[in-house]
C-alpha positions as CSV (number, residue, x, y, z in Angstrom):
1,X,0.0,0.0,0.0
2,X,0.9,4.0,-0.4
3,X,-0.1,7.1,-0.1
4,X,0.0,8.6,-3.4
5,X,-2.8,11.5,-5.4
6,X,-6.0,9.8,-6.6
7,X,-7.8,11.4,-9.2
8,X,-11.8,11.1,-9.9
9,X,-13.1,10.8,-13.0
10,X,-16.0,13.3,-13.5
11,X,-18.5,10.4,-14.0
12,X,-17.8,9.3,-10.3
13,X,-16.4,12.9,-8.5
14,X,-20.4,13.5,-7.7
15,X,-19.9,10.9,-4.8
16,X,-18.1,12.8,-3.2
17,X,-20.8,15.5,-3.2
18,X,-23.0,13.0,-1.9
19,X,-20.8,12.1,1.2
20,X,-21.1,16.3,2.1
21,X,-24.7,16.0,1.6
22,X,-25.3,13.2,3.7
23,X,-23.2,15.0,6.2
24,X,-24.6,18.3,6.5
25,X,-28.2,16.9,5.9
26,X,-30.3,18.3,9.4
27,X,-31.7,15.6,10.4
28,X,-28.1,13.6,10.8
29,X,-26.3,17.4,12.7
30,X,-29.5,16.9,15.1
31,X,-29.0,13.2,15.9
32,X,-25.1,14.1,16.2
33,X,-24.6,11.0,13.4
34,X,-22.7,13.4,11.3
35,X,-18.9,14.3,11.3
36,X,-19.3,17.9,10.6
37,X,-21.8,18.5,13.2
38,X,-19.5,20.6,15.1
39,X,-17.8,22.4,12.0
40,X,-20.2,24.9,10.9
41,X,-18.5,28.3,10.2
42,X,-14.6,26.2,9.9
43,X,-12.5,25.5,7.4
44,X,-13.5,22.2,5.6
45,X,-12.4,22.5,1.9
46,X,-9.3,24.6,0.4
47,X,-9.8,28.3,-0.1
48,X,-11.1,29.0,-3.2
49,X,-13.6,26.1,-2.9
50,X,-17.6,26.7,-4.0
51,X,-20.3,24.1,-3.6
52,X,-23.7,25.4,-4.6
53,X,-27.0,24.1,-3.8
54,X,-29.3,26.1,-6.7
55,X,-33.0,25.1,-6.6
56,X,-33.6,28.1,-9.6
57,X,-31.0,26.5,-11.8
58,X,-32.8,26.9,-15.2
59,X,-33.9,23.8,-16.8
60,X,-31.8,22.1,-13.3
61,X,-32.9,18.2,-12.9
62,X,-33.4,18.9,-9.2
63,X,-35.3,22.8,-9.7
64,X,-38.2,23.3,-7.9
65,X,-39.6,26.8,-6.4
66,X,-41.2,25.3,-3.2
67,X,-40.0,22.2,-1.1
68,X,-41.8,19.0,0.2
69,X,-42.8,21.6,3.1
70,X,-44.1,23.5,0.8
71,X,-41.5,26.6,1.4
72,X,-40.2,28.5,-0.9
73,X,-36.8,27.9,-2.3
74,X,-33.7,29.8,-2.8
75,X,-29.7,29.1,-4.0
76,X,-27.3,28.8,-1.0
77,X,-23.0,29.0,-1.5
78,X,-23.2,25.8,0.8
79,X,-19.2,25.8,0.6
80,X,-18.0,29.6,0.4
81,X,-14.6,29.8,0.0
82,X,-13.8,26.4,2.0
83,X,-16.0,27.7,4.4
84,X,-19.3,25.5,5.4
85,X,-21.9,28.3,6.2
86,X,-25.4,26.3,6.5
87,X,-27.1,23.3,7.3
88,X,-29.9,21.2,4.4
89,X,-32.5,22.2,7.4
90,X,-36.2,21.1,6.8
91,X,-39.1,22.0,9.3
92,X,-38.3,19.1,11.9
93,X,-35.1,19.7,11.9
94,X,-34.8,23.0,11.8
95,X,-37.1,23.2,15.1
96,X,-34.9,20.5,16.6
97,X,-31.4,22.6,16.4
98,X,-33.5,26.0,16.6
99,X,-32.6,27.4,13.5
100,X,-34.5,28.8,10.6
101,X,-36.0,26.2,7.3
102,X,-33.9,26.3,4.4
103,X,-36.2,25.2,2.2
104,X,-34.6,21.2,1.9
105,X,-37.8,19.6,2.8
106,X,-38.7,16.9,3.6
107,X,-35.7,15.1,4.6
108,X,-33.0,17.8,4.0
109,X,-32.1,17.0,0.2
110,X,-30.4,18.8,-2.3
111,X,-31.6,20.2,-5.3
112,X,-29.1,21.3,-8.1
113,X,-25.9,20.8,-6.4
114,X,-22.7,21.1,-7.7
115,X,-18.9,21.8,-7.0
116,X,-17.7,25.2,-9.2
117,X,-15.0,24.3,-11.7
118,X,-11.2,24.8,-11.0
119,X,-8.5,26.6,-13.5
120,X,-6.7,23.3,-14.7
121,X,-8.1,20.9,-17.0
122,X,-7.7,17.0,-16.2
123,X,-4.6,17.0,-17.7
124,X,-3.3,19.5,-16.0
125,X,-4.6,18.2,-12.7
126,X,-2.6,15.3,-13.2
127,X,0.3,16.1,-15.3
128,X,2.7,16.6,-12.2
129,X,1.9,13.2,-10.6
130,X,4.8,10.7,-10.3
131,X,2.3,7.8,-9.6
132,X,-1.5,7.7,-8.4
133,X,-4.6,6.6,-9.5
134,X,-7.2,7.5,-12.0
135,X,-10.3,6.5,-11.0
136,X,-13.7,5.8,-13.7
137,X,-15.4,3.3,-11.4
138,X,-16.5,2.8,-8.1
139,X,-17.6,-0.5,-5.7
140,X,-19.3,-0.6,-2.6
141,X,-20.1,2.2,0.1
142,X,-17.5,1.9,2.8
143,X,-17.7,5.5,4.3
144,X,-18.7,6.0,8.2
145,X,-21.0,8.5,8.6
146,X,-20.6,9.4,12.2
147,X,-16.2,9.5,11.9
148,X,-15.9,10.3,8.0
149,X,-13.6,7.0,7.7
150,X,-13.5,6.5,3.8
151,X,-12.7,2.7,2.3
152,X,-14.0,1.9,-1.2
153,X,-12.8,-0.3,-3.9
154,X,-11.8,1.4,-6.9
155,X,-10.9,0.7,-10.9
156,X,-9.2,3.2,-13.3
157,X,-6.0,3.4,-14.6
158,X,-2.6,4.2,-12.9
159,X,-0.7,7.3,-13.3
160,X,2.5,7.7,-14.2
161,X,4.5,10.8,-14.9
162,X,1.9,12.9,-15.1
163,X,-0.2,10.1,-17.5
164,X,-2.6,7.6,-17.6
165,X,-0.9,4.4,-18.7
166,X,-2.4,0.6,-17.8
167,X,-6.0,-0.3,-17.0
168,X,-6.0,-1.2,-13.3
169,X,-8.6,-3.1,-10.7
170,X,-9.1,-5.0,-7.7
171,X,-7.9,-1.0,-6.0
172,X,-9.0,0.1,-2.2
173,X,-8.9,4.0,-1.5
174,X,-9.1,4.6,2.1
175,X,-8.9,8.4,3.7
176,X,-10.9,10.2,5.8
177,X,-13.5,12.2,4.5
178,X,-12.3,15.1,6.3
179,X,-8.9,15.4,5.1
180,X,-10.0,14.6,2.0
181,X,-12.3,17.8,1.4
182,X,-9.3,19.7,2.7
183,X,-6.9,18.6,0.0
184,X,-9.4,18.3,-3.2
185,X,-8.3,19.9,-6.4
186,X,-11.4,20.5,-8.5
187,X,-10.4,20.6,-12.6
188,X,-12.3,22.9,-15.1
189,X,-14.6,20.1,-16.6
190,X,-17.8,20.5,-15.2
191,X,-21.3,19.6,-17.1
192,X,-24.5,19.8,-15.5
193,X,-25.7,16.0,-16.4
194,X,-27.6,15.1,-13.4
195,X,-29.0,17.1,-10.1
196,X,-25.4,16.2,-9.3
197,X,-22.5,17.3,-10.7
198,X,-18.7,18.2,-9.8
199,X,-15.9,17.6,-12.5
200,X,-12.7,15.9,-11.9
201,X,-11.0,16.3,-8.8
202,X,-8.0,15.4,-7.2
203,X,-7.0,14.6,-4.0
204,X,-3.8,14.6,-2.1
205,X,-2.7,11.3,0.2
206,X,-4.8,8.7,-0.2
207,X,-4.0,5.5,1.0
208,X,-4.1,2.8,-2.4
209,X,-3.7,-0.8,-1.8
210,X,-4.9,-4.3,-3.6
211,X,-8.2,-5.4,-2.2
């Protein structure tokens, strides 16, 4: 095993947008089941990061002008700057930790959200890597929800100088899911595909090893 940059492939980078959702989602901050429950207001991605929830995306998969709740919606910098400034709050929850709605009822999900695109294209992102991993696919859900501990099984390609050489599988990436927000590089490929979307990122020290 090592611990080398892995780089995700647009097509699965959205997971990791997932694992943020899940984590500032109200309902999990109330039952303390969430590893950012006490890091509202800190430091959790690099400066520079953006992660937008937009329920008035035009023509967005997951637009709406009202929630479950039947509140009305409105776009929130989730992520400003590395900074996490808000919980996914519906009514219940948002009486439990008494705080205002944010209009992510019933449940506290998402709507169009995204990660903002980087400078560097994947290339780029990866052209100074000695060796890592390129990931296009993804197996199983081996991520703690209440400590952020990170183990999945992986499939790509390997990196070499700064390229994408053999096919590889049969891969574990293990982190933690907060040091891995904190050293994630997003590239310049975004496309809005699903109510989902991030482009390729890359993160620093991850452990890789043969499952």
């Amino acid at each position: 095993s090592a611990r080398l940059p892995v780089v995700y492939d647009r097509r699965v980078s959205g997971s990791m947008l997932g694992h943020l959702a899940g984590a500032i989602n109200g309902r999990a901050v109330a039952r303390g089941t969430s590893f950012l429950k006490d890091r509202m207001g800190q430091q959790i991605f690099a400066k520079g990061i953006r992660i937008v929830d937009n329920p008035l995306h035009k023509r967005g998969l997951g637009s709406r002008p009202f929630d479950g709740d039947g509140l009305p919606t409105r776009r929130y910098n989730v992520i400003d700057d590395g900074v996490l400034t808000t919980w996914l709050l519906d009514l219940a929850s948002a009486r439990q930790l008494n705080l205002k709605p944010t209009g992510h009822g019933p449940g506290g999900g998402t709507s169009n959200f995204y990660l903002e695109k980087g400078r560097l294209s994947p290339d780029e992102l990866i052209a100074d890597i000695k060796s890592g991993l390129y990931i296009t696919d993804m197996i199983g859900f081996g991520v703690n929800a209440v400590t952020g501990d990170y183990s999945r099984g992986a499939s790509g390609f390997w990196i070499e100088n700064g390229k994408k050489t053999y096919p590889v599988s049969g891969i574990t990436v293990a982190g933690n899911l907060k040091d891995m927000f904190l050293n994630l590089t997003p590239a310049s490929d975004l496309q809005f595909k699903s109510a989902t979307n991030a482009p390729t990122v890359r993160i620093e020290g991850m452990t890789i090893a043969s499952s």
